[in-house]
C-alpha positions in Angstrom: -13.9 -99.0 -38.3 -12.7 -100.2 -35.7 -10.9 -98.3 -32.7 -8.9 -99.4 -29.8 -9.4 -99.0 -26.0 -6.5 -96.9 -25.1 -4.5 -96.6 -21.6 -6.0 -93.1 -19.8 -3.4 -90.6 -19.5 -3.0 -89.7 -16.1 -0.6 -88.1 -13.6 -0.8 -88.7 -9.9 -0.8 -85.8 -7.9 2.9 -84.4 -6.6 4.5 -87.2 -8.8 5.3 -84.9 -11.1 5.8 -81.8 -11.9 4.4 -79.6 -15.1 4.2 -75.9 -16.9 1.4 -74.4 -18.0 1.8 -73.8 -21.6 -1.6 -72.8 -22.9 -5.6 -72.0 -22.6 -7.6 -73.2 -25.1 -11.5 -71.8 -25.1 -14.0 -73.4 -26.4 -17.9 -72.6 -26.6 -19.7 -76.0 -27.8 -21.1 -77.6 -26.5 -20.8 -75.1 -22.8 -17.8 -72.4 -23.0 -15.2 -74.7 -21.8 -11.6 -73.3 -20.9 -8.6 -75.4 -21.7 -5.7 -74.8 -19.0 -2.6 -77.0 -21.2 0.1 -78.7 -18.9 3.4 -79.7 -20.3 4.9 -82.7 -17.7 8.4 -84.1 -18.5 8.2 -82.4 -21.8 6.6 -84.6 -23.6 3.2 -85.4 -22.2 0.4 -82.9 -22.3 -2.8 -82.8 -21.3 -5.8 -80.5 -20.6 -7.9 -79.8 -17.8 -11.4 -78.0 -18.7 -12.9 -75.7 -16.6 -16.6 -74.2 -17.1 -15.6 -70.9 -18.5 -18.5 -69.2 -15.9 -15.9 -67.1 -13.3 -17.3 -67.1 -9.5 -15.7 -66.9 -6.4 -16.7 -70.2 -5.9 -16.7 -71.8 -9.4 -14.1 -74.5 -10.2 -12.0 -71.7 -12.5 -12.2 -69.0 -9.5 -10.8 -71.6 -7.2 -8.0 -72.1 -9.7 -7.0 -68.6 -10.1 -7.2 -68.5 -6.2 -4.8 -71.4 -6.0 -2.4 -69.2 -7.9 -2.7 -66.2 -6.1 -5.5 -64.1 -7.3 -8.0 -62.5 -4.7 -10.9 -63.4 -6.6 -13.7 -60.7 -6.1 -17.2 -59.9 -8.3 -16.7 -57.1 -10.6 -13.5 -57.6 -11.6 -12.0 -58.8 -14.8 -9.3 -61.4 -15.3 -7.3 -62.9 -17.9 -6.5 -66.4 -17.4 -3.7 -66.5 -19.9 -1.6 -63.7 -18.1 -2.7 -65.2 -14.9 -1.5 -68.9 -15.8 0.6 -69.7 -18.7 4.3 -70.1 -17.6 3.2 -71.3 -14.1 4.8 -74.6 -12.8 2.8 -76.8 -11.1 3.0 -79.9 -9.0 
């Protein structure tokens, strides 16, 4: 079989504009989270994120970017948190 090399979808940052429409989790082969982002609505992609939730961990700077004040102890739900957000 052969398969063909394939242009990498991209999108430069503040060129366009998106919606989250989706988390995805998945657990092989680390527990991965999914955030979905819908741009011109049509293209999607996916950003992962390690699923591990720290004040200084990738995913806690996300939910920081979007207003949570990320502190140890607490519990948070990514989907409430995210889905329906624009983004630039």
């Amino acid at each position: 079989m052969e398969l063909t090399c394939e242009k990498p979808k991209s999108i430069e940052d503040g060129a366009h504009e998106g919606m989250i429409i989706g988390i995805e989790y998945r657990k092989k082969p680390y527990k991965y989270m999914d955030v979905v982002i819908e741009f011109d609505g049509n293209t999607k992609l996916k950003v992962g994120y390690p699923q591990n939730l720290l004040v200084e961990s990738r995913l806690g700077k996300l939910l920081e970017r979007f207003g949570v004040d990320v502190q140890e102890g607490m519990q948070y739900d990514p989907e409430k948190i995210l889905i329906g957000r624009r983004i630039l």
